[in-house]
C-alpha positions as CSV (number, residue, x, y, z in Angstrom):
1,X,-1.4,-11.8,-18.9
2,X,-4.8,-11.5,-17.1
3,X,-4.7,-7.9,-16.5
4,X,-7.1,-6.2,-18.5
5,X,-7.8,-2.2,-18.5
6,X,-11.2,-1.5,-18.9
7,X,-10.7,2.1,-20.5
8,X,-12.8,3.9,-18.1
9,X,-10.5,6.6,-16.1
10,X,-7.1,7.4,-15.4
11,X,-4.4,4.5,-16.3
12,X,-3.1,3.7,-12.7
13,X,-6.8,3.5,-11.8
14,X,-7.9,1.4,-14.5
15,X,-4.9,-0.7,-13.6
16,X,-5.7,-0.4,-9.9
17,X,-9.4,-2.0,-10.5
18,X,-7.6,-5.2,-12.3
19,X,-5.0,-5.7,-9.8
20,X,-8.0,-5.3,-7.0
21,X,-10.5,-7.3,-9.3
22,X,-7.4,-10.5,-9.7
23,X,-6.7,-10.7,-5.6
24,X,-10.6,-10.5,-4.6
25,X,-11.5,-13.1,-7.4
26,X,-8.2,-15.2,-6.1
27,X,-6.7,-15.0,-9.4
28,X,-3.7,-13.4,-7.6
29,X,-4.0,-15.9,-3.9
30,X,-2.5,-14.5,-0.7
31,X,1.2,-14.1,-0.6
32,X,1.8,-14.1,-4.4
33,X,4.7,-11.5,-5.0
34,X,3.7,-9.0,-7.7
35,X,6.0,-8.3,-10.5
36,X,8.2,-5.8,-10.1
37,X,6.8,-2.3,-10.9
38,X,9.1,-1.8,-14.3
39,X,8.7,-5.1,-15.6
40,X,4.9,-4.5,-15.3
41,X,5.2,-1.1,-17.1
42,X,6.9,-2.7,-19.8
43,X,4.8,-6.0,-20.2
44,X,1.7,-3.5,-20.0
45,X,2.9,-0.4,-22.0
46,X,2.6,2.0,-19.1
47,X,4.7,4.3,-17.2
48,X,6.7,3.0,-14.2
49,X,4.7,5.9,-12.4
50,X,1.3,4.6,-13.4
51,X,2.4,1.2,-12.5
52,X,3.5,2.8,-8.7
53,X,0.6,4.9,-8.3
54,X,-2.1,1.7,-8.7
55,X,0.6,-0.4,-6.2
56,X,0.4,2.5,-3.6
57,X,-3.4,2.7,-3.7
58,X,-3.8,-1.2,-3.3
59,X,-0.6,-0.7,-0.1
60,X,-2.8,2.0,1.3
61,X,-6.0,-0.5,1.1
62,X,-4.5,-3.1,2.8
63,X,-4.6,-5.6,-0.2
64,X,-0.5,-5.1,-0.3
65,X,2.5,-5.7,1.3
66,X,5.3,-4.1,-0.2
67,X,8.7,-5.0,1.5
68,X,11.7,-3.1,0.3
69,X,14.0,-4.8,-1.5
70,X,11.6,-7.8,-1.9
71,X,8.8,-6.2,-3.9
72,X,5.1,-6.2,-3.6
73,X,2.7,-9.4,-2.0
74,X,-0.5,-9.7,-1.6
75,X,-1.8,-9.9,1.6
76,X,-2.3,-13.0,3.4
77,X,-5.5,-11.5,5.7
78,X,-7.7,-8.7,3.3
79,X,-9.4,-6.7,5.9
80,X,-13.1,-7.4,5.5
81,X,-14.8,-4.3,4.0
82,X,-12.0,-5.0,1.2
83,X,-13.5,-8.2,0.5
84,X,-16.2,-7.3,-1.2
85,X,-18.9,-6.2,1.7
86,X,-22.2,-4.1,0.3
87,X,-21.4,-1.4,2.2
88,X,-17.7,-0.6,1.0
89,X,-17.3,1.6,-1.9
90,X,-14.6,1.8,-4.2
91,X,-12.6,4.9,-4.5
């Protein structure tokens, strides 16, 4: 999997940047469905909740679309200031 923690920070944050990192680079295009929050935990050797808290930040951002009973896509439009602009900081 291309999802790499980069050991710097809470779990779900460090996961949070590499989610982020994969949709801005376009390793993850508009629209692709993420996997499902337990599968992820399990491929990753997390906790579902670590997995949920880096999905909710991402929702909250606007880089996700989570649609119950469907899962989690990326957005087809990122805002702007998402996409990378010098003025944005990351939380």
């Amino acid at each position: 999997m291309w999802i790499r923690l980069d050991g710097d920070g809470p779990l779900f944050r460090q996961l949070y940047r590499a989610l982020r990192a994969g949709i801005i680079d376009g390793i993850v295009p508009p629209g692709t469905r993420l996997p499902a929050t337990r599968a992820l935990a399990t491929e990753l050797g997390l906790s579902r909740t670590t997995v949920l808290l880096a999905y909710e930040q991402l929702a909250a951002e606007g880089y996700l679309d989570g649609r119950r009973g469907s899962g989690s896509f990326v957005q087809a439009a990122v805002p702007f200031l998402i996409r990378g602009n010098p003025c944005s900081t990351e939380p």
